[in-house]
LOTI-192515 format. One record per atom (N, C-alpha, C, O): residue number from 1; residue in three letters; x, y, z negated; atom name. Coordinates in pm, whole numbers. Last residue first. Example, Ala and Ser with C-alpha at 12.3 -4.5 7.8 and 13.67 -1.06 7.14 Angstrom:
BEGIN
2	SER	1285	-225	-708	N $
2	SER	1367	-106	-714	CA $
2	SER	1290	3	-787	C $
2	SER	1341	114	-804	O $
1	ALA	1319	-569	-780	N $
1	ALA	1230	-450	-780	CA $
1	ALA	1320	-330	-780	C $
1	ALA	1424	-332	-846	O $
REM end
This chain:
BEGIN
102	UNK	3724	992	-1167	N $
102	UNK	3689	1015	-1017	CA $
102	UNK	3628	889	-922	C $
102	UNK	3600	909	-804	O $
101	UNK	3749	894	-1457	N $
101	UNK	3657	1000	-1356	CA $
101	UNK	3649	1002	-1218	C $
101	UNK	3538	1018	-1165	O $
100	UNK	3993	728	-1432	N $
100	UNK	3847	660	-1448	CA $
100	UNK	3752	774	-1428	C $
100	UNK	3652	736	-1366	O $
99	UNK	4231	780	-1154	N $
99	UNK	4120	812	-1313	CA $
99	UNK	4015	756	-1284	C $
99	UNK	3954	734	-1180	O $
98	UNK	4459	708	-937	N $
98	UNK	4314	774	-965	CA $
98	UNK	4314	752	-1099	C $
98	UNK	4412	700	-1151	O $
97	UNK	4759	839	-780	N $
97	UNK	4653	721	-882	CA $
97	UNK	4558	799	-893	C $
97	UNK	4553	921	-872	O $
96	UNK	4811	872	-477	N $
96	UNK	4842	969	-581	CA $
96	UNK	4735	869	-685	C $
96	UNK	4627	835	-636	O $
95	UNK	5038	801	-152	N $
95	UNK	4915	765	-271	CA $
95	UNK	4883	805	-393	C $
95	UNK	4968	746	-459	O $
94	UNK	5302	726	-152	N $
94	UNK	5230	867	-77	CA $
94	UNK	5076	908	-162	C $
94	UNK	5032	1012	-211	O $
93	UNK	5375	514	-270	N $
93	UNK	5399	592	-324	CA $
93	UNK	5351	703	-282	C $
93	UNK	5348	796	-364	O $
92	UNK	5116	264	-300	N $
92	UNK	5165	353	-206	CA $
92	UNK	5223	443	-270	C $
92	UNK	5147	490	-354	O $
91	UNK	5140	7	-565	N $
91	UNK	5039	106	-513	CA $
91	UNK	5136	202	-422	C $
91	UNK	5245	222	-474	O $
90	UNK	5352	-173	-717	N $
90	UNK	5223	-224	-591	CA $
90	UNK	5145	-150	-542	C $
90	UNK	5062	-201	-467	O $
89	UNK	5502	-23	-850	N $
89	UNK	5533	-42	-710	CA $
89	UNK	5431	-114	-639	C $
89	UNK	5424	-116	-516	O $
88	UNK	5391	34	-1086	N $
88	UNK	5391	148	-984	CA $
88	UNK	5388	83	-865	C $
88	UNK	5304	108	-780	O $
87	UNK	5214	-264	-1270	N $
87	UNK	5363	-174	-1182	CA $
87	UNK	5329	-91	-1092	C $
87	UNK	5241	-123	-1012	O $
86	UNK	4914	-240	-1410	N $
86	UNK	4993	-297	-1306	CA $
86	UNK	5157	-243	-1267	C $
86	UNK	5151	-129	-1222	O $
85	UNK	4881	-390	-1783	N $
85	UNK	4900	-236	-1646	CA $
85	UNK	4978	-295	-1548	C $
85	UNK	5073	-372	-1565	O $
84	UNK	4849	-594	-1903	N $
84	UNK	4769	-480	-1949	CA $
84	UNK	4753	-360	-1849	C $
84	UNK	4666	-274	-1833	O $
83	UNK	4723	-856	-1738	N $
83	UNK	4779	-779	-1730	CA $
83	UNK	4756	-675	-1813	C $
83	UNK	4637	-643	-1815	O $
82	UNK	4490	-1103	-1908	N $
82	UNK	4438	-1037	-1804	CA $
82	UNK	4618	-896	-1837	C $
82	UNK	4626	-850	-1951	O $
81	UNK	4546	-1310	-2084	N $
81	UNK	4413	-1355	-1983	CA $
81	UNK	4436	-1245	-1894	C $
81	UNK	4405	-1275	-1779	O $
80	UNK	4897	-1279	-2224	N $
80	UNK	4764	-1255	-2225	CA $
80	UNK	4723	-1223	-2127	C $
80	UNK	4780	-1141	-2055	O $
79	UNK	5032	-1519	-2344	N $
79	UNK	5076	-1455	-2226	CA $
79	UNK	4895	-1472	-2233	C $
79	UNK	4813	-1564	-2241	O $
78	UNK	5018	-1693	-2552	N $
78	UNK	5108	-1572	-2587	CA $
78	UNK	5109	-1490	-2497	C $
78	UNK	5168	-1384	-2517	O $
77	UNK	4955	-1924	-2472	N $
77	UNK	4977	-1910	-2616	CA $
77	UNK	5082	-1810	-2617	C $
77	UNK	5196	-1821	-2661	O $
76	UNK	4852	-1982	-2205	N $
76	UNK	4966	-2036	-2263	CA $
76	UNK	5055	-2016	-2360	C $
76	UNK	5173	-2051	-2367	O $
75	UNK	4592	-1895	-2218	N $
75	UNK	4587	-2028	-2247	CA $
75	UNK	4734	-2022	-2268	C $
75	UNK	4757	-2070	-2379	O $
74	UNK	4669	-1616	-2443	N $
74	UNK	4595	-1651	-2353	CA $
74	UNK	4575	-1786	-2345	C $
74	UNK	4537	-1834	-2451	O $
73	UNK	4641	-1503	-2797	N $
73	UNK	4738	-1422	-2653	CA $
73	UNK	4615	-1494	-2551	C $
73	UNK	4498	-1458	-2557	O $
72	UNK	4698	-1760	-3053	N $
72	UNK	4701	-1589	-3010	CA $
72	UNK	4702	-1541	-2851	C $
72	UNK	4811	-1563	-2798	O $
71	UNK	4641	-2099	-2962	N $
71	UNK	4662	-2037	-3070	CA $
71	UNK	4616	-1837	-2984	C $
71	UNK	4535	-1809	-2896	O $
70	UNK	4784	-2388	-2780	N $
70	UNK	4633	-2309	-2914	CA $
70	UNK	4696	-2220	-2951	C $
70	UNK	4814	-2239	-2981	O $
69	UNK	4860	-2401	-2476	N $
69	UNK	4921	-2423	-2614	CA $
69	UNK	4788	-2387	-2689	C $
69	UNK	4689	-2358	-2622	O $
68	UNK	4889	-2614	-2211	N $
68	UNK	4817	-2526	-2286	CA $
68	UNK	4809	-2544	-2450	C $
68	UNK	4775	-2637	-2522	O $
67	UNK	5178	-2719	-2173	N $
67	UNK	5081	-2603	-2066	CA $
67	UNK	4962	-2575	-2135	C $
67	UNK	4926	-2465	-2095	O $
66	UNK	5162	-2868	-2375	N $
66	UNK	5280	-2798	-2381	CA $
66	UNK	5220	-2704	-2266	C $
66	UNK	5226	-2586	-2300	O $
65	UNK	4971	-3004	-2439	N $
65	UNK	5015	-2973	-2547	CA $
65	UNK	5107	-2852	-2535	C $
65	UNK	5133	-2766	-2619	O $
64	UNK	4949	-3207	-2168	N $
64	UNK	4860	-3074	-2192	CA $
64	UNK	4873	-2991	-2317	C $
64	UNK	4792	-2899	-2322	O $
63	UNK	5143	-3404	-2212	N $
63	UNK	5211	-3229	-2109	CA $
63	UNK	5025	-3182	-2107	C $
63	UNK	4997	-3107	-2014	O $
62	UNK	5083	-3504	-2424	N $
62	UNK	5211	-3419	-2451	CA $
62	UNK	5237	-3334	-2361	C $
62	UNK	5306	-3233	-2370	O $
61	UNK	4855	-3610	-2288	N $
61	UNK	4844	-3542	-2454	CA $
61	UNK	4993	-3458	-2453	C $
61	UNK	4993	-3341	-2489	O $
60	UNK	4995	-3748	-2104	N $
60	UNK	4897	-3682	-2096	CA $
60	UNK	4879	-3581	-2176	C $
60	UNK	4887	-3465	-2135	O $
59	UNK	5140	-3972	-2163	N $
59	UNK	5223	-3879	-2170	CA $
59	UNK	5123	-3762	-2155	C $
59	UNK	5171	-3658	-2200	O $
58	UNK	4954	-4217	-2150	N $
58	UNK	5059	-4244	-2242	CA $
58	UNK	5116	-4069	-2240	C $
58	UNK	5139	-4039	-2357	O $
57	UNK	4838	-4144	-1898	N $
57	UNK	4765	-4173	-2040	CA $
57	UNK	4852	-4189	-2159	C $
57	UNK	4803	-4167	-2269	O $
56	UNK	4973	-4119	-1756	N $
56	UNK	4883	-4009	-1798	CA $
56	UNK	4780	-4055	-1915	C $
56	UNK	4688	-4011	-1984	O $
55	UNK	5059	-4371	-1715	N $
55	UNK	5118	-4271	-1721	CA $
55	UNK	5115	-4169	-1759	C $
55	UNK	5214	-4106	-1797	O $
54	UNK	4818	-4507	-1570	N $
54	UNK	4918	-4531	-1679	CA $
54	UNK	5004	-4433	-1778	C $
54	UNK	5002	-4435	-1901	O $
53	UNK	4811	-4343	-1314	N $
53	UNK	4725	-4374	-1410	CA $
53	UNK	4769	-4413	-1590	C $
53	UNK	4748	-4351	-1694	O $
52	UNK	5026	-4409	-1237	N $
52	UNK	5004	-4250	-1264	CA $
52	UNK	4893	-4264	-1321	C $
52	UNK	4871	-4172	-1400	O $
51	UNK	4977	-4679	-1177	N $
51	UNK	5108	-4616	-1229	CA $
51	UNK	5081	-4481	-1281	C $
51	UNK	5133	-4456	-1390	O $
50	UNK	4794	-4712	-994	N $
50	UNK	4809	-4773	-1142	CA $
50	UNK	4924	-4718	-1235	C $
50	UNK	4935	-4729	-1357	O $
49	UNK	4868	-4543	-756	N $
49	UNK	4762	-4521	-879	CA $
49	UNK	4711	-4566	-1000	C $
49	UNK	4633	-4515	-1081	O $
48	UNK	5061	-4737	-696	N $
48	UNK	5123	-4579	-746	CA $
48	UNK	5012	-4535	-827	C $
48	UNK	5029	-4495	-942	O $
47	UNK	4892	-4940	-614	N $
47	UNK	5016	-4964	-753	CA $
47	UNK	5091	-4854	-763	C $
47	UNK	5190	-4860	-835	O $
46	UNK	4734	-4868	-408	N $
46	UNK	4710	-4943	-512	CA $
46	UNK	4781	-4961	-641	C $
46	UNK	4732	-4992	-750	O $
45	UNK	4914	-4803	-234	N $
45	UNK	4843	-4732	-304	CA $
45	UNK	4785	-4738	-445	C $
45	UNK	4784	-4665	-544	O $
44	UNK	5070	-5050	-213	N $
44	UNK	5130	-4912	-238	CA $
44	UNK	5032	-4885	-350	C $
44	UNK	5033	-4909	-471	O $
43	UNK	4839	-5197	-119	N $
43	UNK	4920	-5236	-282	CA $
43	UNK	5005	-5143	-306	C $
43	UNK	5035	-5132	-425	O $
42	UNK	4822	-5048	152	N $
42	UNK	4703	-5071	28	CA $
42	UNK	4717	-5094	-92	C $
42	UNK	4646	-5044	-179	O $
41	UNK	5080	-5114	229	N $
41	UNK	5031	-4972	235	CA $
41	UNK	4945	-4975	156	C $
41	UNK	4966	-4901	59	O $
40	UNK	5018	-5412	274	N $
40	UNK	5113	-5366	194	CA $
40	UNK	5105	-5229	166	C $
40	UNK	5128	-5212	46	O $
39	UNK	4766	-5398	442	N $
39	UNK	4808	-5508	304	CA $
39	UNK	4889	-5440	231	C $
39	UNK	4849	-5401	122	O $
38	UNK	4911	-5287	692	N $
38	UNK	4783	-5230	610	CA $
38	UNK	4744	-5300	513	C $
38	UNK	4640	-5245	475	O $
37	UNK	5097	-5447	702	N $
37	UNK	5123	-5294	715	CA $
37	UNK	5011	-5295	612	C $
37	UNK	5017	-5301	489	O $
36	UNK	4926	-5692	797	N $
36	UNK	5008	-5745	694	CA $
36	UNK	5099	-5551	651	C $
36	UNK	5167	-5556	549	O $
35	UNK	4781	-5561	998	N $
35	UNK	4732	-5661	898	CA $
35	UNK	4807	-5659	769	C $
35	UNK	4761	-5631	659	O $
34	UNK	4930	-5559	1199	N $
34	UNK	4872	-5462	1135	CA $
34	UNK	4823	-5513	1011	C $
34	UNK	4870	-5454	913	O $
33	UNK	5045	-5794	1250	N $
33	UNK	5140	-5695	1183	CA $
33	UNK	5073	-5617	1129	C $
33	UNK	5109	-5577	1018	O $
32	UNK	4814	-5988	1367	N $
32	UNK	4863	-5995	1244	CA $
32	UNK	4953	-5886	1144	C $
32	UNK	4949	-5879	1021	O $
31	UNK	4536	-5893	1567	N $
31	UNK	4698	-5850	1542	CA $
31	UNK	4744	-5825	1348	C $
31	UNK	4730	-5739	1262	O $
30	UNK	4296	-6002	1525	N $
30	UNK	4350	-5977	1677	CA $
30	UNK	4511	-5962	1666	C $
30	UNK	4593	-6011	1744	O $
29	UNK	4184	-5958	1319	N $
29	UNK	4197	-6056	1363	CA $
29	UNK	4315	-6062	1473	C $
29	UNK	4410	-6140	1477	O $
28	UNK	4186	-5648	1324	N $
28	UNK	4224	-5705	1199	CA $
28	UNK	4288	-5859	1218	C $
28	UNK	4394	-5896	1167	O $
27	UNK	4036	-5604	1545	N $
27	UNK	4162	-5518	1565	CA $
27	UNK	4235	-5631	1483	C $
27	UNK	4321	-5702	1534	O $
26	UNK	3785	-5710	1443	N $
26	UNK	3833	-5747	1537	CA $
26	UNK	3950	-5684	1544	C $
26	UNK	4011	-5789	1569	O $
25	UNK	3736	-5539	1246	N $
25	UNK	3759	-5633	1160	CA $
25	UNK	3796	-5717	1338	C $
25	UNK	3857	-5820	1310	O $
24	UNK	3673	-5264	1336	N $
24	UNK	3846	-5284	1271	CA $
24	UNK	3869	-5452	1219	C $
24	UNK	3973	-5495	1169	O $
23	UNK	3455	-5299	1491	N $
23	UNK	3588	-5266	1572	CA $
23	UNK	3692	-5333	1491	C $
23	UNK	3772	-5419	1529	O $
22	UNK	3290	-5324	1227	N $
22	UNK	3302	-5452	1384	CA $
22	UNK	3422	-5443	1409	C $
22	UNK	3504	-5529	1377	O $
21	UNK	3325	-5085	1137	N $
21	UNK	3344	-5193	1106	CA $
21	UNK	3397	-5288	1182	C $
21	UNK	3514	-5325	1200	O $
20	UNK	3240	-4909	1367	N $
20	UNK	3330	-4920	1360	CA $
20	UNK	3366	-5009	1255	C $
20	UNK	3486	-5028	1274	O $
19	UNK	2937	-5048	1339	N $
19	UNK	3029	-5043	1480	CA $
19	UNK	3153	-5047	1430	C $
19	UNK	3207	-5157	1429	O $
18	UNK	2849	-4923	1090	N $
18	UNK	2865	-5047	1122	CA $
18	UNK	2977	-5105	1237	C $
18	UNK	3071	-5183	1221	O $
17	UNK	2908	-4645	1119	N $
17	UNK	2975	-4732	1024	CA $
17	UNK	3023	-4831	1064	C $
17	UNK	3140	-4864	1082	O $
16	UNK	2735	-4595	1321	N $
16	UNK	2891	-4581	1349	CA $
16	UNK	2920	-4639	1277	C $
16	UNK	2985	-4732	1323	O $
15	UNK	2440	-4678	1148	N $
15	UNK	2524	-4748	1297	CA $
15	UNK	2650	-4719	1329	C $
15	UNK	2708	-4818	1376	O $
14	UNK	2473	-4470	985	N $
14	UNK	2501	-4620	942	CA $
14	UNK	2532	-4694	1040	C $
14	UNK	2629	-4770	1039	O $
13	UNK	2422	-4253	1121	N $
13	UNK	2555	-4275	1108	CA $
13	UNK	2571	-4398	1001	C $
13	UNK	2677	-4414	940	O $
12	UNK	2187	-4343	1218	N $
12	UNK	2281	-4299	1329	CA $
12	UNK	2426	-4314	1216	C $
12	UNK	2521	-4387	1245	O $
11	UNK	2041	-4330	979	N $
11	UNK	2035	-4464	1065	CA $
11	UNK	2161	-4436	1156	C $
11	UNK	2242	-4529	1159	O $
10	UNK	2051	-4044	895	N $
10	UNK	2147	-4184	808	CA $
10	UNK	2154	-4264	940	C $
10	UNK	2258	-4266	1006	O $
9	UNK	1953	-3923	1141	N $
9	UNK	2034	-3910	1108	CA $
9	UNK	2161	-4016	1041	C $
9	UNK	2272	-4053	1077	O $
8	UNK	1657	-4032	1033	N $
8	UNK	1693	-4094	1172	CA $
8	UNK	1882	-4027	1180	C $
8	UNK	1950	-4110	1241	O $
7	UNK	1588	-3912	819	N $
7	UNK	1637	-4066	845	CA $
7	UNK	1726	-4119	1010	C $
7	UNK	1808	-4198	1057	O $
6	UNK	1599	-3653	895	N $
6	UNK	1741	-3700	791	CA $
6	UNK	1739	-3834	792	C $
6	UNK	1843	-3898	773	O $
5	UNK	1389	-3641	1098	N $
5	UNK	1476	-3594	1128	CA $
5	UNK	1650	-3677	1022	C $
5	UNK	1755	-3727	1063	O $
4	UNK	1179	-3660	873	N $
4	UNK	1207	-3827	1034	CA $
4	UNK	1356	-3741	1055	C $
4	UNK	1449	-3808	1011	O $
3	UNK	1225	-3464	732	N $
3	UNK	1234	-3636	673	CA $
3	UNK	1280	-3721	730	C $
3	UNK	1360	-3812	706	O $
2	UNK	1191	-3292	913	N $
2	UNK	1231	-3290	811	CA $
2	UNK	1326	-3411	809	C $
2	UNK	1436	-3442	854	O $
1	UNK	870	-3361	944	N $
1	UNK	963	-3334	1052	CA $
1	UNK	1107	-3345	1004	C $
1	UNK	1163	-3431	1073	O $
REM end
């Protein structure tokens, strides 16, 4: 039940796929500006993610060197994993602190 149910699901949304395929590759034909937008928006993309790609590879090592340091304390090498005590002022002053007894 299951099974027929998740195929018959894919099939349905392989058919929108398809369809809307169809649609955009007629839209595509139909009107050159979009065309030539959505070309250039794509080599954007295309060439900011070559770029930051790049980029992180050459400088990568030096800004994870410097946000996470080695050594004593926490990851940023000195500022320790967990507060030792909170400030008064985040608790109600009407409010009286508790103990680990109560």
């Amino acid at each position: 039940m299951a099974e027929a149910w998740g195929s018959e699901l894919v099939s349905q949304v392989l058919g929108y796929l398809l369809a809307m395929s169809a649609e955009f590759a007629r839209e595509w034909e139909s009107n050159d500006m979009r065309a030539a937008i959505f070309k250039m928006l794509l080599g954007w993309i295309v060439l900011s993610v070559t770029a930051i790609h790049l980029a992180w590879r050459s400088y990568g090592p030096t800004v994870n060197s410097i946000y996470y340091r080695q050594g004593m304390g926490g990851q940023n090498g000195g500022t320790p994993e967990y507060p030792a005590h909170f400030p008064i002022w985040e608790s109600s002053s009407a409010e009286t602190l508790k103990t680990h007894q109560e």
